[in-house]
C-alpha positions as CSV (number, residue, x, y, z in Angstrom):
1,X,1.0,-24.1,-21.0
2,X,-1.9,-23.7,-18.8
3,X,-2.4,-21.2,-15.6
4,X,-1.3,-22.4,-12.5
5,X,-5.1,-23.8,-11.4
6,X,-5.2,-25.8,-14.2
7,X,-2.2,-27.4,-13.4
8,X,-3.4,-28.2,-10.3
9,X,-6.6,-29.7,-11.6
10,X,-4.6,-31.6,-14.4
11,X,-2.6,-33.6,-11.3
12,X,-5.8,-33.9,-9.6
13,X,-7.4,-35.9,-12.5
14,X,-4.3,-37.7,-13.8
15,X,-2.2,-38.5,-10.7
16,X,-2.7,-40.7,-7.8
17,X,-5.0,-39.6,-4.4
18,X,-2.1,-38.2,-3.2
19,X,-0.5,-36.4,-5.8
20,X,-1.6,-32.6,-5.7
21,X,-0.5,-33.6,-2.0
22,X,3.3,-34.0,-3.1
23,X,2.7,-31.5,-6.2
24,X,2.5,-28.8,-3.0
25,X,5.4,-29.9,-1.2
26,X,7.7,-29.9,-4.5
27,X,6.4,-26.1,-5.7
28,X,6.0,-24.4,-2.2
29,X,8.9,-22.7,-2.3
30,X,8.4,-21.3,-5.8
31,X,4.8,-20.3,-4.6
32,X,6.3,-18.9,-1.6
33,X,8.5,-16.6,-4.1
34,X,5.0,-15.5,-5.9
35,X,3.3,-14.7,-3.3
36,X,0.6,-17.5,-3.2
37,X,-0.4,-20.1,-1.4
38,X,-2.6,-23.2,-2.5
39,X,-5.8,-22.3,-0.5
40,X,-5.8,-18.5,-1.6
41,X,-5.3,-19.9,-5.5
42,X,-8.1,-19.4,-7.9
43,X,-9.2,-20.0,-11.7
44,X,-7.5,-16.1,-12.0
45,X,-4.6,-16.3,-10.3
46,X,-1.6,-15.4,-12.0
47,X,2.3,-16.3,-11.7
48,X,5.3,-15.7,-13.9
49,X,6.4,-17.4,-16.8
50,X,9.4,-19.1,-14.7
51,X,7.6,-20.4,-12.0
52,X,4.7,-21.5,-13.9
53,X,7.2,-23.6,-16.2
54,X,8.2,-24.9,-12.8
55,X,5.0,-26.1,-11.6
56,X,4.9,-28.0,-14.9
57,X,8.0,-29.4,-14.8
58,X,7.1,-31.0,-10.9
59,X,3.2,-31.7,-11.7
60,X,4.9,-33.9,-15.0
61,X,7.2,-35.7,-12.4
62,X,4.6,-36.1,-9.6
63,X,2.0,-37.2,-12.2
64,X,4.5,-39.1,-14.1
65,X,3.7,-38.1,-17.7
66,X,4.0,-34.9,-19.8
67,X,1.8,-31.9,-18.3
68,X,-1.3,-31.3,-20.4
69,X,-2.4,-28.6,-18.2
């Protein structure tokens, strides 16, 4: 599993226009938990375990395939 940036690029280059737009809306609550927010995220940041398996799971069911990221 990747870091939470790579995630987010992973659904940028496999999803639709709009899908890091619905990846936030499904994991900002978990981010909330963490601490971070999309526009303070970098290459470095770091979140649990937990809610990084979470940003996974919702980038696989925005992007509709298994998370490469």
């Amino acid at each position: 599993m990747g870091t939470l940036f790579s995630i987010c690029e992973w659904v940028k280059k496999e999803g639709s226009p709009d899908a890091i737009d619905r990846l936030r809306v499904k994991i900002l609550a978990v981010l909330m938990k963490e601490g971070v927010t999309m526009k303070s995220m970098t290459k470095d940041t770091v979140i649990s375990p937990g809610a990084l398996k979470a940003v996974s799971a919702a980038a696989a069911e925005v992007v509709g395939k298994p998370c490469t990221a």
